[in-house]
C-alpha positions in Angstrom: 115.4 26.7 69.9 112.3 28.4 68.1 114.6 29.7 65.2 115.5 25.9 64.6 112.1 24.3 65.1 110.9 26.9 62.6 113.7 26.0 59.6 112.8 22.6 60.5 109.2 23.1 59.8 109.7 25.4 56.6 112.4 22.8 54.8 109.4 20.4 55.7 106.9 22.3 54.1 109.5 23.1 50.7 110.3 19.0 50.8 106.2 18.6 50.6 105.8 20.6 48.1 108.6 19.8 46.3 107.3 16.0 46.6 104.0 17.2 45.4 104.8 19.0 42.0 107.0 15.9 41.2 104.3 13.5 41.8 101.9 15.7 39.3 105.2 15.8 36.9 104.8 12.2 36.6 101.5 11.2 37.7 100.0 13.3 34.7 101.2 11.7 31.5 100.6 8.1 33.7 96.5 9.3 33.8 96.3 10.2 29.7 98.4 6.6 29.1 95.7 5.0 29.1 92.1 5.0 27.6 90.6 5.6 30.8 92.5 8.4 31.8 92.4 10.0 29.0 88.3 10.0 29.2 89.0 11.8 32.8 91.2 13.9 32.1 89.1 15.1 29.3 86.0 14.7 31.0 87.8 16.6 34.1 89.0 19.8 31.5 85.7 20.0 30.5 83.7 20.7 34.1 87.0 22.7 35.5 86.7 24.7 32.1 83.2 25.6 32.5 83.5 26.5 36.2 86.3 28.9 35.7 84.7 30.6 32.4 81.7 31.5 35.2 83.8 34.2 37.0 84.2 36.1 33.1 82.0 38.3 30.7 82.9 36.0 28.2 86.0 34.1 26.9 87.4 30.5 26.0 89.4 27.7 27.0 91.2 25.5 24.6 92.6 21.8 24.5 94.1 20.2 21.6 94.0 15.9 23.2 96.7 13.9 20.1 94.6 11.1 20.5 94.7 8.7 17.5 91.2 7.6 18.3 88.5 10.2 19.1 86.2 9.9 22.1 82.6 10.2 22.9 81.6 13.6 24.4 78.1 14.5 25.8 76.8 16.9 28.0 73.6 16.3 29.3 71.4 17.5 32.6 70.4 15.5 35.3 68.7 17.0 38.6 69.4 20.2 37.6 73.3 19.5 37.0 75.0 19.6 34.4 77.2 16.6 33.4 80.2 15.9 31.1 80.1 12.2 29.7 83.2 10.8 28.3 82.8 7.3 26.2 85.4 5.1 25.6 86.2 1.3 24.6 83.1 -0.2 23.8 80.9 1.4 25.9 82.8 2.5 29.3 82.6 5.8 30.3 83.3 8.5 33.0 81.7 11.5 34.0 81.4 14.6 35.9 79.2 17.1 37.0 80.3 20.7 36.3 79.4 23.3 39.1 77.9 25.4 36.1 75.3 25.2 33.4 77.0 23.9 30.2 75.1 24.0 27.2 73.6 20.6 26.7 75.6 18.7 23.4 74.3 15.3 21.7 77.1 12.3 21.8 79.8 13.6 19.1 83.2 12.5 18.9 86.0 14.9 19.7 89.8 15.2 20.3 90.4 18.8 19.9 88.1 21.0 21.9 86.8 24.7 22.9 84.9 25.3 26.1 83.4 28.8 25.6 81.6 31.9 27.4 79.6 33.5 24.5 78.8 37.3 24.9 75.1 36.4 25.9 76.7 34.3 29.0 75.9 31.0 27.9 78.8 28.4 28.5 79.2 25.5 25.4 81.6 23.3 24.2 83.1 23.0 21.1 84.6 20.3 19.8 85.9 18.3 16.4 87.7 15.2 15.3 91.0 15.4 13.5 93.5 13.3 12.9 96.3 12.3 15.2 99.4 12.7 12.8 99.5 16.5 12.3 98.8 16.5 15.5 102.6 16.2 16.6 105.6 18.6 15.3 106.3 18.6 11.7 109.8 17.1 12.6 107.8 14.2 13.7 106.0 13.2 10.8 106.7 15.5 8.0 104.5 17.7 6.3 101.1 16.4 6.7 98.1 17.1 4.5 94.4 17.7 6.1 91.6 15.9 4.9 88.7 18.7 3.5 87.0 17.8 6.4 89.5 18.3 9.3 90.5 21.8 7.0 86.6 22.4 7.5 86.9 21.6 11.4 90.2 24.2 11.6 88.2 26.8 10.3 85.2 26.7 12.1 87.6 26.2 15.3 89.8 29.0 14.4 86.4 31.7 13.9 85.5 30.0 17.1 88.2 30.8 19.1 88.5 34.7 17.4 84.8 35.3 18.3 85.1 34.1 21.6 88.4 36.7 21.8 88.8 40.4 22.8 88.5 41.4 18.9 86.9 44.7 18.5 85.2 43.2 14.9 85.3 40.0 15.4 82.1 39.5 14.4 83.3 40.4 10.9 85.4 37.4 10.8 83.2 33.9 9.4 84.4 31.1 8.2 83.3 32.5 4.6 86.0 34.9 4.9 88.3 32.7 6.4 87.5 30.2 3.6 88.1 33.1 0.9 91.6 33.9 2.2 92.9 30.3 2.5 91.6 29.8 -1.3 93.5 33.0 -2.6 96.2 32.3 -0.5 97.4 28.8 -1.5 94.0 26.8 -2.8 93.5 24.9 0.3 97.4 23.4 -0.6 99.2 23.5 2.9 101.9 20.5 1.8 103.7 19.9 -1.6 105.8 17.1 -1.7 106.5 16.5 2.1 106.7 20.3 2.5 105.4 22.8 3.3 104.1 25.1 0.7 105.8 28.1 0.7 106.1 31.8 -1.6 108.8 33.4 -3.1 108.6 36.2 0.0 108.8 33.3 2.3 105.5 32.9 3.8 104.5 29.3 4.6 101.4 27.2 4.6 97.3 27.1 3.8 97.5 31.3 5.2 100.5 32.3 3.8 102.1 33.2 7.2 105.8 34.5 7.3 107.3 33.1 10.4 107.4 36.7 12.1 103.8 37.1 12.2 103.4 33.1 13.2 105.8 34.3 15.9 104.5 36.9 16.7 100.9 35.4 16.9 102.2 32.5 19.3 101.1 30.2 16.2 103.5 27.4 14.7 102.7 28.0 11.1 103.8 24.3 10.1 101.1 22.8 12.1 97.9 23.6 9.6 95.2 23.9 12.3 97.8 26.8 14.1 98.2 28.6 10.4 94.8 28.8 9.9 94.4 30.3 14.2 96.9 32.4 12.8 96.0 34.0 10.0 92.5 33.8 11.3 93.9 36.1 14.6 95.9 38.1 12.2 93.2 39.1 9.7 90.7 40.0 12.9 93.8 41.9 14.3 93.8 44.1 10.9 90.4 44.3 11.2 90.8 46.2 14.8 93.5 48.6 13.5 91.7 49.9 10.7 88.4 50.3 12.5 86.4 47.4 10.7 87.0 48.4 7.3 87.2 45.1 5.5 89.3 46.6 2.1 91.7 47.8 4.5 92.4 44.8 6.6 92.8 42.6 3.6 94.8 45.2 1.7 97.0 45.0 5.0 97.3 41.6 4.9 98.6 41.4 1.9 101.0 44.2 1.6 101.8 44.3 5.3 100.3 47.2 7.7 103.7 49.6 7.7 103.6 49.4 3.5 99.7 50.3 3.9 100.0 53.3 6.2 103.0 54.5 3.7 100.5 54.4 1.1 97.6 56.0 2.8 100.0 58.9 3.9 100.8 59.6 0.0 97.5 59.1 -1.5 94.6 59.1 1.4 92.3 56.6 2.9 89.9 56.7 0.5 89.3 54.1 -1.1 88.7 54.4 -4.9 91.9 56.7 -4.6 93.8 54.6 -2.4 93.1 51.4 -4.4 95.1 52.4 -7.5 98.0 53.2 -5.6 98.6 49.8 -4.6 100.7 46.9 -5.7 98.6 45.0 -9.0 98.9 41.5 -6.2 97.4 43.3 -4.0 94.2 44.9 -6.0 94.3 41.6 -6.9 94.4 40.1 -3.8 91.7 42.3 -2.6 89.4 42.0 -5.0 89.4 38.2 -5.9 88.8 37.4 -1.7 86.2 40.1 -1.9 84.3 37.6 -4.7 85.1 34.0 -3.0 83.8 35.7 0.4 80.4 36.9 -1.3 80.7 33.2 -2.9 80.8 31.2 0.4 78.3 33.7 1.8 76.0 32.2 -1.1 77.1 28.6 -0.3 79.0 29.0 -3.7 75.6 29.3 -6.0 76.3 30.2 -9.7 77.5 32.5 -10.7 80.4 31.4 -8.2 81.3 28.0 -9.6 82.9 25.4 -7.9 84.9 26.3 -5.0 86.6 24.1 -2.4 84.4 23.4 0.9 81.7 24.7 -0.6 
């Protein structure tokens, strides 16, 4: 009967798909278990990256690979093709060629990378070199300290990713600010003794994020390169709500947006006026980030002093 032949056929179709989604399952982590297929996948999220950013204004595409040893990364042209070039054990490699123009990229290794549609069209990538072990859950491997450098890397990455966003003023938000918030914030401290650091309101790590606004930000605020996304996100996202004013947004992050708009309600927005109505931590707060931003601006020259990743 035609009712039956087509059940038959449907179940058949269900079984192949069903067959095909658990062959990916497993298939996948096979590929990145080895050297090799850890250069294609990469290579592979690279080109498919680029092609899909074409059909956008502008946007990003982000891939953290918890490799323990960095690969080789170029992008170069050939016959009018772009090509992703992946290098790995002593010379092997794989590539690809990507549909769309990338951004031509000198050899550079990288295990945690951005592909990204800048506002002028242009498609790049992005990448840096960090080390594997705070690249797993805390639970893992405890709390892990950065190295300067890979702090460096999670900042540049983090102003990456918000400037490639949907932020109304992002453009206000550099790694100089960025840099001046982390240093207020904790002094570039993200563990003490194994932990975590943490303050007496409970906010945790190098951005001092409580675990509502990590939450809420889809960051985990134990992992240092997602606490510095976060507070990176959330300082851009204060930025947006009070219409680029830079006092504002850090006053906000600080004292919290609901405790700010309680405050401009009782003494006005202005900001002389508004200032000495708030908390002495946060005038303090504001003010000393104001300095180490104009200090990293400067690259640190004196008066600043000496300041950390300057």
């Amino acid at each position: 009967m035609p009712e039956i032949r087509i059940l038959f056929i449907v179940a058949a179709v269900l079984m192949s798909i069903l067959s095909l989604v658990l062959a990916v399952r497993f298939m996948v982590p096979g590929l990145e278990s080895t050297r090799e297929g850890q250069a294609k996948t990469m290579a592979n999220m690279i080109a498919i990256s680029a092609n899909t950013l074409a059909s956008v204004d502008a946007g990003y595409m982000h891939r953290d690979f918890a490799l323990r040893e960095p690969m080789d990364v170029q992008i170069y042209e050939k016959d009018g093709l772009s090509y992703v070039k992946v290098t790995y054990d002593q010379g092997k490699s794989y590539e690809v060629p990507a549909i769309v123009k990338i951004k031509p990229l000198p050899s550079q290794k990288m295990n945690n990378l951005y592909v990204v549609k800048d506002i002028a069209g242009e498609i790049h990538l992005v990448g840096f070199e960090v080390r594997g072990a705070y690249l797993r859950s805390n639970e893992e491997v405890g709390c892990v300290e950065p190295s300067p450098e890979d702090k460096a890397a999670f900042i540049k990455a983090a102003v990456q990713e918000v400037q490639a966003g949907k932020f109304k003023y992002k453009s206000m938000v550099d790694e100089s600010l960025v840099k001046a918030i982390i240093n207020k914030e904790s002094d570039f401290i993200h563990c003490k003794g194994g932990k975590i650091t943490q303050s007496a309101k409970d906010a945790y790590g190098l951005m001092q994020l409580l675990a509502g606004t990590a939450a809420g930000l889809n960051v985990n605020y134990m992992r240092p390169q997602e606490n510095i996304l976060g507070g990176t996100k959330y300082i851009a996202s204060m930025l947006d709500m009070y219409g680029g004013d830079l006092n504002l947004a850090l006053a906000a992050y600080n004292y919290g947006n609901d405790n700010l708009d309680k405050k401009i309600n009782q003494c006005g927005r202005e900001w002389g006026k508004l200032f000495a109505c708030l908390p002495k931590e946060t005038q303090d707060f504001v003010t000393i980030v104001t300095k180490y931003r104009n200090c990293y601006s400067s690259a640190c020259k004196p008066p600043c002093g000496k300041l950390p990743l300057c």
